[in-house]
C-alpha positions as CSV (number, residue, x, y, z in Angstrom):
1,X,-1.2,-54.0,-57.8
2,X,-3.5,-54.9,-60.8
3,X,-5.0,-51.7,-60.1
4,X,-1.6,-50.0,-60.5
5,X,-0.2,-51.9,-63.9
6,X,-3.8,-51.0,-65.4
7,X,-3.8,-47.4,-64.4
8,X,-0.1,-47.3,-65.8
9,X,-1.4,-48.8,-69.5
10,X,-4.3,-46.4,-69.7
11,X,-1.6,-42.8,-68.9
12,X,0.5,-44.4,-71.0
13,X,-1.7,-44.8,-74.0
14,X,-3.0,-41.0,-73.4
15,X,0.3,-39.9,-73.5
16,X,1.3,-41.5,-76.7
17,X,-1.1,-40.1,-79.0
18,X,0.5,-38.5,-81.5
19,X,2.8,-42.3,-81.8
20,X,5.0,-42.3,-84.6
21,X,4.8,-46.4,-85.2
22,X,7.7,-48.3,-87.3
23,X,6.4,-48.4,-91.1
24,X,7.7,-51.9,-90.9
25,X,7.2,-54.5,-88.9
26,X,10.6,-55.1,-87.0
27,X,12.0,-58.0,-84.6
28,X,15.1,-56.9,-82.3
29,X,17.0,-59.4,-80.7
30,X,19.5,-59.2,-78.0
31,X,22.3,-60.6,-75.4
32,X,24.4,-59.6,-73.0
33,X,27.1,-60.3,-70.9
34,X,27.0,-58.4,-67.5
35,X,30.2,-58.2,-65.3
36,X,27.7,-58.0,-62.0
37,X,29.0,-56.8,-58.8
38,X,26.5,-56.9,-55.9
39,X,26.2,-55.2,-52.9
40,X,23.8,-54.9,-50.0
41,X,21.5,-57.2,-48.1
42,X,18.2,-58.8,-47.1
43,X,16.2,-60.6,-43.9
44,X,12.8,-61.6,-43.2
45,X,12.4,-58.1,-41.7
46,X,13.3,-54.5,-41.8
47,X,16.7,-55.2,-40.0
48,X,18.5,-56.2,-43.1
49,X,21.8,-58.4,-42.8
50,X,24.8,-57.5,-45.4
51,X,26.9,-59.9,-46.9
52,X,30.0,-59.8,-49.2
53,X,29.2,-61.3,-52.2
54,X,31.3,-62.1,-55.5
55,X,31.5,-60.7,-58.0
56,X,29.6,-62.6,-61.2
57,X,29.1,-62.4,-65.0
58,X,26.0,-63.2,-65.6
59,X,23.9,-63.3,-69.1
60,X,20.7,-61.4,-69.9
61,X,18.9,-61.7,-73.1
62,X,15.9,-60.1,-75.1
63,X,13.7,-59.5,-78.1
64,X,11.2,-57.1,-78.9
65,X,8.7,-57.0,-81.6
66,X,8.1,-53.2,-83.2
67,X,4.8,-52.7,-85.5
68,X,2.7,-49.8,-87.5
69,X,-0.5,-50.6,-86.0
70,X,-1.7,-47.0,-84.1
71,X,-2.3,-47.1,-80.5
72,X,-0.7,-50.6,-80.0
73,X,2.1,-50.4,-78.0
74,X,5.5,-52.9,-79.0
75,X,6.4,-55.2,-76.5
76,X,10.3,-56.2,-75.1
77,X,10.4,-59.2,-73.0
78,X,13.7,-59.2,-71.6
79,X,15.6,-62.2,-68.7
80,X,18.3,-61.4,-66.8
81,X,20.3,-63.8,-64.0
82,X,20.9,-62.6,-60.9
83,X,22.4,-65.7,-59.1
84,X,25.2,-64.6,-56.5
85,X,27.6,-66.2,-53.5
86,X,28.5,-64.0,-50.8
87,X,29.3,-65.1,-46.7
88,X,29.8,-63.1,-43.5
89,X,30.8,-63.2,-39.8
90,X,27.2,-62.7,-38.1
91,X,28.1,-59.3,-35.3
92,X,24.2,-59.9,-34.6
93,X,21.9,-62.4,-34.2
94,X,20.3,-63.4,-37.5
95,X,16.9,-65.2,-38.5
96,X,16.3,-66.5,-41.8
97,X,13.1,-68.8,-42.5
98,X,13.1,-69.4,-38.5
99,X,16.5,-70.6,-38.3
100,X,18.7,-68.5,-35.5
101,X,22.5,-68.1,-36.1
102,X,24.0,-66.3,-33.5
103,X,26.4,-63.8,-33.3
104,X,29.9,-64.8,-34.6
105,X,28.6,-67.5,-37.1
106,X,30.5,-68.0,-40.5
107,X,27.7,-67.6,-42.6
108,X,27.3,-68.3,-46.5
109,X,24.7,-67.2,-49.1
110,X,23.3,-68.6,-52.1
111,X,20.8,-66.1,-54.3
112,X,19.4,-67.8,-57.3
113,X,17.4,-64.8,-58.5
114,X,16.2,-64.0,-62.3
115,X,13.8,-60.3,-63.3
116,X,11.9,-60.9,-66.3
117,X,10.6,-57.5,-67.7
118,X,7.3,-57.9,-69.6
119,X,7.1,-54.2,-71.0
120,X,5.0,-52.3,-73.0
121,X,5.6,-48.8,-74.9
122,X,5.3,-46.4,-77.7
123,X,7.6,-45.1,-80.0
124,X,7.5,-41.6,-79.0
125,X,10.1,-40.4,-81.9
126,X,11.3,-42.6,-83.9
127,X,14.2,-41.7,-87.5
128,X,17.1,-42.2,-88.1
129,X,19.4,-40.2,-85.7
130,X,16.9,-39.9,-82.5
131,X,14.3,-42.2,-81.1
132,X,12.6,-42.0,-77.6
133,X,10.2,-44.9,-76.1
134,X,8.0,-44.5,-73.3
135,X,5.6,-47.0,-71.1
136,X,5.1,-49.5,-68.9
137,X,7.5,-52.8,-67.4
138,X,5.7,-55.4,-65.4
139,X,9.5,-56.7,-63.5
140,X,8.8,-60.4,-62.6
141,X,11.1,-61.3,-59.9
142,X,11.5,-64.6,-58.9
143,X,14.3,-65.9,-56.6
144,X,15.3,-68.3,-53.8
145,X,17.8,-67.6,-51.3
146,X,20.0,-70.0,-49.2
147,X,21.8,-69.5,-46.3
148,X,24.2,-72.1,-44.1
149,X,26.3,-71.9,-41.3
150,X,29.8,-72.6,-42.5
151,X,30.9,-74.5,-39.7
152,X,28.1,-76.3,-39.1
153,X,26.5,-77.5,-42.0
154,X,23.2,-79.1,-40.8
155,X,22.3,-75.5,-39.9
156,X,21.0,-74.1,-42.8
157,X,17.9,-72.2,-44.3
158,X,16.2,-71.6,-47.6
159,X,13.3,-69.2,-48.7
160,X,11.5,-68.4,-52.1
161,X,10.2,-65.6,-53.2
162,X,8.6,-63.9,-56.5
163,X,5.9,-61.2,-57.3
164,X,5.3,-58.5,-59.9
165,X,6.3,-54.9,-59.8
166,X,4.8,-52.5,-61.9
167,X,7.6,-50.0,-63.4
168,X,7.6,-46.8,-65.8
169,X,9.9,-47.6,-68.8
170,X,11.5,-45.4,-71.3
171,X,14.6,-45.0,-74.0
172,X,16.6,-42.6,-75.4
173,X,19.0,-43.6,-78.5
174,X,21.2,-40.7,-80.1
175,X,23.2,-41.7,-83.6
176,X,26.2,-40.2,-84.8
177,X,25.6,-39.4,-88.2
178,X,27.9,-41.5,-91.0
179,X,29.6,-43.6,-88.3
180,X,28.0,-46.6,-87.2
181,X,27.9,-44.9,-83.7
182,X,25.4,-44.3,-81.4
183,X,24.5,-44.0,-77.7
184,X,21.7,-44.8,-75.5
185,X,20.3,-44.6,-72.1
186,X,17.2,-46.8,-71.2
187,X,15.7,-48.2,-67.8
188,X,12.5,-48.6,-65.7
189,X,12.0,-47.1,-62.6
190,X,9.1,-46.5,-59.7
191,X,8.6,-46.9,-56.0
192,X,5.2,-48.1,-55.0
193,X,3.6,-50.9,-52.8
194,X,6.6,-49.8,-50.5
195,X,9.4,-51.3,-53.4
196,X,11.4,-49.1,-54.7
197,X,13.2,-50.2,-57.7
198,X,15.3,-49.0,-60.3
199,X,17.1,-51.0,-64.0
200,X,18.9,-48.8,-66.1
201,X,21.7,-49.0,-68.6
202,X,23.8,-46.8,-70.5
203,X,25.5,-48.1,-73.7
204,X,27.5,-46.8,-76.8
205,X,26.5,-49.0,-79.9
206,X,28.3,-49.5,-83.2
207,X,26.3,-50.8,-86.1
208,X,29.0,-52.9,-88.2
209,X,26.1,-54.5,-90.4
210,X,23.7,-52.9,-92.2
211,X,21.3,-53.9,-94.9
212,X,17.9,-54.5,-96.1
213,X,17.7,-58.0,-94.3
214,X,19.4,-57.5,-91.1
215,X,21.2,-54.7,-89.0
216,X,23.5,-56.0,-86.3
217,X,24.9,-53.7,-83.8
218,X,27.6,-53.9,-80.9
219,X,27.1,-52.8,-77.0
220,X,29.7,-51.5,-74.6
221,X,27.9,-49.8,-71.4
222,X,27.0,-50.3,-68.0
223,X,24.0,-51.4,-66.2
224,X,22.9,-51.2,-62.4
225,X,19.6,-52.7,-60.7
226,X,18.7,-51.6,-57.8
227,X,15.8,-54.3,-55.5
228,X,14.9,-52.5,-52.0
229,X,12.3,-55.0,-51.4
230,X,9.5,-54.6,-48.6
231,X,7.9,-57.7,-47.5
232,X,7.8,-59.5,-51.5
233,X,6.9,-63.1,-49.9
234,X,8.5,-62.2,-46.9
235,X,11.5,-60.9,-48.1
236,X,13.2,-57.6,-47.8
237,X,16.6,-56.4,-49.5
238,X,18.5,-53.7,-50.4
239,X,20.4,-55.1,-53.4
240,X,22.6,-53.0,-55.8
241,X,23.9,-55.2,-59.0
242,X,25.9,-53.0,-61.0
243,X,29.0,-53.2,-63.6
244,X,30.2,-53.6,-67.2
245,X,28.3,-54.9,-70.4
246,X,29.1,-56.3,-73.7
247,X,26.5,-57.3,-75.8
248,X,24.9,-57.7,-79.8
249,X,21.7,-56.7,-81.3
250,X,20.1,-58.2,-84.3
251,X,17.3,-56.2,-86.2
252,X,15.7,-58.1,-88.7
């Protein structure tokens, strides 16, 4: 995998030669709050179990540092919470951690998950009305998952699990000339090592502040992460998280 995130660095610089860097240094800082509904389900093997889970809002914050200097790329390190409840009526036999619960059982779920995104990237095209970044996102996933038998409570199981995936990133903001508005589409995506995953948002932004000192900006979007998972610490999934945003950005 170090192989792949290295590979990914070196295209990415190639690609971005003729970078068009911020003449300034800048510091963008960010938070959202993510109406998350989940779907899917995981299992220590390919035979995945679904569950219903709740639906959550959850909080994800960021900040990314932009810079002049040629043929560095910025960097965005960006948290979001994942943590979910869900339960089902087992119609199979299910194995977690090697703990059976036969068919019938009231099960419950607890997933405490976060994905940190350590990315890198280039300014592609970068003014006023348009701007487009490209480049790489190492997606740190980390995570524990809990399950118990509802009617039996000293039946239980809990697992943890984390690892890097290395992702291709990219962003594409449009402004509205005169009006504070603007849209923009940005997300990470790749299937390798036998994950396929997949983080994007979509977002329409109004700028109410505006100065020499400090822009702030509103979000209204939506945002879906898709985790199929393939043996990360013994874990496979098929997880969609997906709903409504609000959020702010600061640019100082």
């Amino acid at each position: 995998m170090k192989n792949t995130i290295t590979s990914l660095i070196i295209a990415t610089a190639v690609v971005a030669v003729p970078v068009q860097a911020d003449t300034l240094l800048g510091l963008y800082v960010g938070a959202q709050a993510w109406n998350m509904d989940t779907k899917g389900g995981f299992s220590n093997d390919a035979s995945l179990t679904e569950f219903d889970f709740d639906t959550e809002t959850k909080a994800s914050f960021y900040a990314a540092l932009e810079h002049p200097i040629p043929f560095v790329p910025n960097i965005k390190v960006r948290r979001t919470a994942l943590d979910t409840m869900g339960d089902i009526i087992l119609t199979s036999e299910f194995t977690f951690n090697g703990e059976i619960f036969s068919t019938d059982t009231p099960l419950n779920t607890e997933v405490d998950m976060t994905n940190t995104d350590f990315i890198l990237y280039y300014e592609l095209f970068d003014n006023d009305l348009i701007s487009f970044d490209f480049g790489i996102n190492g997606k740190y996933i980390d995570g524990e998952i809990f399950v118990q038998d509802s009617s039996d409570t000293t039946n239980f199981a809990r697992e943890e699990f984390s690892g890097v995936v290395p992702m291709v990133y990219s962003r594409l903001y449009v402004g509205l000339p005169f009006t504070g508005l603007g849209v923009y589409a940005e997300g990470s995506f790749l299937s390798i090592d036998d994950h396929t995953l997949s983080d994007y948002e979509v977002a329409l932004t109004y700028e109410f502040v505006d100065n020499l000192a400090v822009d702030m900006s509103l979000q209204l979007g939506y945002r879906a992460t898709v985790l199929e998972l393939d043996d990360l610490d013994n874990i496979y999934s098929d997880l969609e998280f997906s709903g409504a945003f609000a959020g702010i950005e600061v640019h100082f």
